[in-house]
Legacy VTK file of the C-alpha trace (Angstrom):
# vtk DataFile Version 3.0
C-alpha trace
ASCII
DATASET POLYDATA
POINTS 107 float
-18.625 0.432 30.531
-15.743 1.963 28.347
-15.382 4.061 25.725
-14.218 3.315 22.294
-11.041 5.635 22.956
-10.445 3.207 26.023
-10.780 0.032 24.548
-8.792 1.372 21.100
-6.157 1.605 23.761
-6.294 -2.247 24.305
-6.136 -3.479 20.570
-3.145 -4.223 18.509
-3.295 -3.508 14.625
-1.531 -4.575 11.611
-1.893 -1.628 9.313
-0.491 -2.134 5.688
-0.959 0.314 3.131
1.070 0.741 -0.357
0.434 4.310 -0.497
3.154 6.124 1.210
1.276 9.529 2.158
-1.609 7.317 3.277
0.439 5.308 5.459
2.262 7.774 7.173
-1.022 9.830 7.597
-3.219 6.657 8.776
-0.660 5.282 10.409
0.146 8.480 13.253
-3.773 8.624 13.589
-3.625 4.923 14.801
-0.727 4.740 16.339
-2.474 7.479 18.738
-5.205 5.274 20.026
-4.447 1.743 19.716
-1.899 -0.105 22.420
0.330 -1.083 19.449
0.420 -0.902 15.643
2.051 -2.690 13.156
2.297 -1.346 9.655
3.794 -2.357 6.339
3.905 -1.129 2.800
3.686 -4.060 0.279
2.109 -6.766 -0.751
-0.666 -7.312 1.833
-3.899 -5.149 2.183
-4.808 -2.978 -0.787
-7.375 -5.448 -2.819
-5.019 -3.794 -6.128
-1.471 -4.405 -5.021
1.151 -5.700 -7.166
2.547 -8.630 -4.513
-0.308 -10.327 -2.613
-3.496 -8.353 -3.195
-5.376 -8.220 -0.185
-7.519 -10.790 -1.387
-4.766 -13.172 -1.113
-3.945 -11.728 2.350
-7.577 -11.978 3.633
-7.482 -15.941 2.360
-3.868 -16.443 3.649
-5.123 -15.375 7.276
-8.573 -17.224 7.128
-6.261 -20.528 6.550
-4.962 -19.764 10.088
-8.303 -18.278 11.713
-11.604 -17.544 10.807
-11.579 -14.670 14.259
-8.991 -12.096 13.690
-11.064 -9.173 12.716
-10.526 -7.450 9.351
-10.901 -4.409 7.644
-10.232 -3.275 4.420
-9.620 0.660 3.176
-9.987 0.782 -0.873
-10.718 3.292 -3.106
-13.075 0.445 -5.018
-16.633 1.340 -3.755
-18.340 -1.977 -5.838
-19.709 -5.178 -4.584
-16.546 -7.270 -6.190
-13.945 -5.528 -3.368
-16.374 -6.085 -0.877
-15.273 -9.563 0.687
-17.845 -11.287 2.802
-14.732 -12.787 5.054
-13.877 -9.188 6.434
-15.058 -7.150 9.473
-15.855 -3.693 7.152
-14.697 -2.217 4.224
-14.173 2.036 4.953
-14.044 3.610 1.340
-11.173 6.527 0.320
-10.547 8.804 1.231
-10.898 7.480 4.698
-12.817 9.877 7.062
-11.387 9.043 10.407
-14.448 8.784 12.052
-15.708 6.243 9.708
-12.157 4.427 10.173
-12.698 4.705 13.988
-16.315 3.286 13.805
-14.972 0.174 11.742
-12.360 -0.308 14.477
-14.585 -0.374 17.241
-16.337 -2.967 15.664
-13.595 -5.499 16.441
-14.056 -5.178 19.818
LINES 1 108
107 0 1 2 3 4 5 6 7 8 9 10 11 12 13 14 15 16 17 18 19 20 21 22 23 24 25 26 27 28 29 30 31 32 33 34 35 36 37 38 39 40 41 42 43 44 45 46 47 48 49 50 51 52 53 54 55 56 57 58 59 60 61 62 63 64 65 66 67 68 69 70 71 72 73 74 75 76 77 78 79 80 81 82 83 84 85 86 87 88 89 90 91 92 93 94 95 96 97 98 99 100 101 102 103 104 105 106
């Protein structure tokens, strides 16, 4: 059976974060274990963002399927940013590990 670092190695991952630091930071740290990442700034994943709130993301990709595993980083830590739709919420500051755990998840 595999590790998680080996079958990190397998997954692609759309990372979007609207917090510059946060991105870069998050984004190097998956970059180094998944086969590929995507990431983008705006308008996507925070459940707060000025754009399309992740709310509106998570709905926009249930329209197209119900399976692509998601998780959401927020600083909100209440039942409201919580959606049922999504793989895990990890609260910030992210502690990699915990990040790592929800990842493995989608495997």
């Amino acid at each position: 059976m595999m590790d998680i670092s080996e079958r990190l190695k397998e997954l692609t991952v759309l990372y979007v974060e609207d917090e510059f630091i946060t991105r870069e930071s998050l984004g190097k740290f998956i970059k180094r274990r998944v086969k590929t990442i995507h990431i983008a700034e705006n308008g996507i994943t925070d459940l707060e963002m000025p754009l399309m709130n992740g709310f509106e993301m998570i709905e926009k990709i249930r329209e197209h399927s119900s399976d692509v595993p998601i998780i959401v980083t927020t600083a909100y830590n209440d039942e409201r940013h919580r959606p049922a739709t999504v793989r895990a919420v990890v609260i910030k500051p992210i502690i990699q590990d915990d990040l790592i755990q929800a990842i493995s998840t989608c495997f």
